[in-house]
ZAKEGU-393650 format. One record per residue (C-alpha): x negated, y negated, z negated; residue in one letter. Coordinates in steps of 0.02 Angstrom, whole numbers, plus 50000, padded with zeros to 5 digits. Layout:
N
XYZA;...
//
This chain:
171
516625416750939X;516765399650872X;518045386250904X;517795367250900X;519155355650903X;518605337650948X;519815323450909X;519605306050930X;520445292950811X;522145285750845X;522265267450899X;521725255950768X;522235239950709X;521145226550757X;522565213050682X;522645220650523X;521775215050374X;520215224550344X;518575219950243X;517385231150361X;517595241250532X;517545258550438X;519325251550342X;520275244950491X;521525255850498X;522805267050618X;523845255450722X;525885261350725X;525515270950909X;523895277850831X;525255285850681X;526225292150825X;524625300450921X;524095307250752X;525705318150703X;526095323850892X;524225332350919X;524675341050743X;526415347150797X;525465351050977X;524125362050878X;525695371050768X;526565375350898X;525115383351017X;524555391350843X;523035384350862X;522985378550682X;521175375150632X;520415382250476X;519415367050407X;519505347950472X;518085338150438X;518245320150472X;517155303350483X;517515295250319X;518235278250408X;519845275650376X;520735276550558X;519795293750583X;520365300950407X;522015295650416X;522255302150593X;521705318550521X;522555319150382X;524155314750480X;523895327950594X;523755340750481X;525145336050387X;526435334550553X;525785353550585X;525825357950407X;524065365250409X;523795376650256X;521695370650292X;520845356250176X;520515340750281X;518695333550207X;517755317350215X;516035317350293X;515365302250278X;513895306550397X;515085305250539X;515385286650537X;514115279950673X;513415296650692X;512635302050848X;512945319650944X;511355326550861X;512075323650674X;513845330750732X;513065344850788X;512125346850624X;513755342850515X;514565358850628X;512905367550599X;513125365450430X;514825376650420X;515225390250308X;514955404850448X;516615414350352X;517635401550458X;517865404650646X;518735386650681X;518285367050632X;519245352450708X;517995338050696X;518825320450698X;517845305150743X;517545291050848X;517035285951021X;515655286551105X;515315298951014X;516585312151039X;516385312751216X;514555314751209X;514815329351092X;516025338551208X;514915333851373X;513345341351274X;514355357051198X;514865361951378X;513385357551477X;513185339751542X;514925335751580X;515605318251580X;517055320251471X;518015302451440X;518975302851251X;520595290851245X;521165288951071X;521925303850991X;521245314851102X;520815333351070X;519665345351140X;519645364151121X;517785372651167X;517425388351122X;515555393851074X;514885410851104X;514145413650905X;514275423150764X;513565409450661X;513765390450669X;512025387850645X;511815396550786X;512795382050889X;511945374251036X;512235360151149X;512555367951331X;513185384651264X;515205379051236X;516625383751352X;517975369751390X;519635379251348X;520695363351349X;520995346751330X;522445334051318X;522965317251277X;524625312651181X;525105303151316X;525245319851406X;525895327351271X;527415314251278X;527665315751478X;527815335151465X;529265329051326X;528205337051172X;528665321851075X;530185325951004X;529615341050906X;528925329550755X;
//
């Protein structure tokens, strides 16, 4: 079995000063998202073992964040491949995995991420706010093995949920 964490970025800052779209960075309540969904993943021990992240800066920072909130032992990388990608060059960034791993969170953007999930599970219509994460499981011994309509939903939340069921303290 293989799991596949999907996270959208946090909420950027379209005010801030930026030379291109893949440096405008993580808004304050994108910071916020960020280390709650990495406290949320802790504390369900559902720490991934690799993050892989679009090399812009609000989806790398969100990442890193996260990982540092939950105190993740894994390395968070830059894939620069991810920027602008489509669903069929995520899927060959996860198909590209090192099969000793059995979990990968991927962080990116929209529309993206939702097309991803919808295709992993079928054709679902899966909407992504920001900072949102998906958990889908893959029946596969091997990532290259991954195919679009194969994945199993497990979950999927929103820190705004997170923060109504009072999670938000735990930072």
């Amino acid at each position: 079995m293989k799991r596949i964490y999907l996270l959208r970025h946090g909420k950027s800052d379209w005010g801030a000063d930026y030379r291109s779209d893949h440096d405008r960075p993580l808004k304050g309540r994108g910071v916020r998202a960020a280390h709650l969904i990495g406290s949320f993943l802790t504390n369900t021990e559902a720490e991934p073992e690799l993050v892989v992240s679009s090399s812009a800066v609000r989806a790398l920072t969100t990442a890193q964040l996260a990982a540092e909130s939950g105190d993740w032992s894994c390395e968070v990388e830059a894939e620069t491949a991810l920027y602008g990608a489509g669903r069929g060059q995520v899927l060959e960034v996860i198909r590209a995995l090192d099969d000793g791993l059995d979990s990968v969170l991927i962080a990116g953007h929209e529309p993206t991420t939702s097309d991803v999930a919808g295709s992993l599970v079928g054709s679902a219509s899966i909407r992504f706010p920001t900072a949102a994460l998906a958990c889908i499981d893959v029946a596969a011994v091997s990532w290259r093995a991954i195919e679009f309509g194969r994945g199993t939903l497990i979950w999927f939340v929103t820190p705004r949920l997170l923060e109504r069921a009072d999670l938000g303290d735990e930072q």
